[in-house]
N, C-alpha and C positions, 0 to 999 in steps of 0.2 A: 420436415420443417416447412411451414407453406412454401411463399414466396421468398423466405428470407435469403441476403445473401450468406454465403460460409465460408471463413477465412480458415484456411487449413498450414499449420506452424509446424515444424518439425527441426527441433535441438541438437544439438552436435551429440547429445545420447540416445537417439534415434527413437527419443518419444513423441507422437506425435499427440496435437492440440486440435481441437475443433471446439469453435468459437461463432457463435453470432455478433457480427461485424455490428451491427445495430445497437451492441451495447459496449458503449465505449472504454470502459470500464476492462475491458480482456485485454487480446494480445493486438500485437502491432510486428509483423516480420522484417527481415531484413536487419538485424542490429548487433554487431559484433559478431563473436564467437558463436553462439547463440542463436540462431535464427529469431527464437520469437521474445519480446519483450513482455512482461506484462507494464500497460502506458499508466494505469491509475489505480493506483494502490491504496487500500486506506490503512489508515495506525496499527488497526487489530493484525490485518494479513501481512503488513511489514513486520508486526513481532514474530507473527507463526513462523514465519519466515527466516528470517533471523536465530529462531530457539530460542528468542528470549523471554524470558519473565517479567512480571509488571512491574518489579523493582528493578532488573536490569535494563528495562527497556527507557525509565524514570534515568537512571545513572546514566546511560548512553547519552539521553537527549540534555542533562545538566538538568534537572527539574528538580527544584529545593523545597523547602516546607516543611512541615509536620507530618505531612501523611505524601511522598511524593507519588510512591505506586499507589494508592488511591486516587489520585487527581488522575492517572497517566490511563488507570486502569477505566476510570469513567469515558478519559477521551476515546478511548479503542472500542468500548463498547458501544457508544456515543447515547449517553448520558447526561454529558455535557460536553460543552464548546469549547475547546480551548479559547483565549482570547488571541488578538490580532500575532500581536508580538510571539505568541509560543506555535501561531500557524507559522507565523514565517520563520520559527526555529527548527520546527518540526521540518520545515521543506530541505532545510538546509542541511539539517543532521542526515538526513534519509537520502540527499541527495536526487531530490526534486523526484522519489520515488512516491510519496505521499504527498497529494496536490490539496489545496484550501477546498477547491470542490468537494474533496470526499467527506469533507466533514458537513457539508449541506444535504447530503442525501440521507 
C-alpha cells in the first residue's frame, strides 16, 4: 500500500483488522470489550449485521405504510433518502451506529 497509513485492530476473538485509516468509514481501536469499532456504518451493513431482513429491519426501526420493507430496503441500497426525521430515527434506533453522512455518499 503506497504511502498510506495502516491502522491494525485485533478483537477479544483474536481476529485481527487491517484498515486504511484514510477512510473513515472502517475501524477506530480502543472501545470496550472489543478493541476495534466499526465508526460509520451505513443502513445496508447495520442489517447484515444484525441478520435482519428488510421487513425486520422496517419493524425494528417503527417504519409504517403500505409497503414499509420497500421504503427500508431502498434506503440500505440508497435508492432513496430517507427524509430528515427517519435520518434522525434511524440514528437513534441503531444507536448512533448509522450516521446521516452515510446516506450522502
Amino acid at each position: 500500500m503506497d504511502n498510506a497509513k495502516i491502522n491494525l485492530c485485533i478483537t477479544t476473538q483474536s481476529t485481527l483488522y487491517v484498515d486504511n485509516i484514510a477512510q473513515p468509514q472502517m475501524f477506530s481501536c480502543l472501545n470496550g470489550n472489543n478493541i476495534c469499532k466499526n465508526l460509520n456504518m451505513d443502513l445496508e451493513e447495520f442489517r447484515k449485521s444484525k441478520g435482519l431482513s428488510y421487513k425486520k429491519l422496517a419493524e425494528f426501526l417503527g417504519i409504517t405504510g403500505v409497503s414499509p420493507e420497500s421504503t427500508v430496503c431502498r434506503w440500505c441500497l440508497k435508492n432513496r433518502m430517507p427524509k430528515k426525521h427517519n435520518i434522525k430515527l434511524i440514528m437513534e434506533k441503531t444507536d448512533g451506529k448509522v450516521k446521516p453522512a452515510s446516506f450522502y455518499s
